[in-house]
N, C-alpha and C positions, 0 to 999 in steps of 0.2 A: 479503566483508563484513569489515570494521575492528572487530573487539572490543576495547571501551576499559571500566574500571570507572567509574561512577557517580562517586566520589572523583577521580578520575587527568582526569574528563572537565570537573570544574568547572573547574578553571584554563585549562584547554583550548578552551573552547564556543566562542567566536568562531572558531578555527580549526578546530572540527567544522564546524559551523553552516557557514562559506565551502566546505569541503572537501564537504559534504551537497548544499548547493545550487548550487557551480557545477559541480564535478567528477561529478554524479551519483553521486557515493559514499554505499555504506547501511554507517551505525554504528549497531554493536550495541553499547548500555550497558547493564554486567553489575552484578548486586547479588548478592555473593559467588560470586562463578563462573557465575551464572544469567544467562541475556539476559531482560533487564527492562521493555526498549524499541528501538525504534528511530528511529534520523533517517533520513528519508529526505526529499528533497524534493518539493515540490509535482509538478511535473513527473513524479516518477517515478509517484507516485501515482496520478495522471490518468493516465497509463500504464497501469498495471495495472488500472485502472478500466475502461478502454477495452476492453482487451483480454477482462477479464471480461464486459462487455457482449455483445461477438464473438461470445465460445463458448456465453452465453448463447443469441444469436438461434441458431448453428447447431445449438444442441441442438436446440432446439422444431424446427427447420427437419427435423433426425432423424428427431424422431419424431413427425412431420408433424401437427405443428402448425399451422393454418393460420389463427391468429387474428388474427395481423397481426404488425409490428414491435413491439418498444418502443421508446421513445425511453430516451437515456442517463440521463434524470432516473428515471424507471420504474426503472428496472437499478438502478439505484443505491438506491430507495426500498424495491426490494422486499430489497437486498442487505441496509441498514441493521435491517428489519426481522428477518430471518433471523439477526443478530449478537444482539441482543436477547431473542432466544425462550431 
């Protein structure tokens, strides 16, 4: 991971930005030494979406769960909610 300041990153964004989304590169921008945020692109995102889904279904799968699948939208709604509480 590419840590770049906030400041250092605005003259730079267009070549974060292409460097984010075609190279899969994740940049961390700092505000004063702190990571603030990151880029990351879409793709990777959906990535770890996915893969949260996964371990999602193999948990339940553990510990025999047997209500059914979810679908990726579920995963994702029940995730959104859980960020909110």
């Amino acid at each position: 991971m590419t840590k770049i300041s906030i400041s250092a990153a605005r003259s730079q964004l267009g070549d974060l930005v292409r460097r984010t989304a075609h190279g899969r590169e994740i940049i961390a921008l700092t505000d004063h030494g702190h990571v603030a945020a990151l880029m990351i692109s879409p793709q990777v995102l959906e990535d770890y979406e996915d893969s949260l889904a996964v371990m999602a279904y193999e948990l339940r799968q553990a510990r025999g769960d047997a209500s059914g699948r979810k679908t990726l939208a579920e995963v994702r709604s029940m995730l959104d909610e859980s960020t909110t509480s």
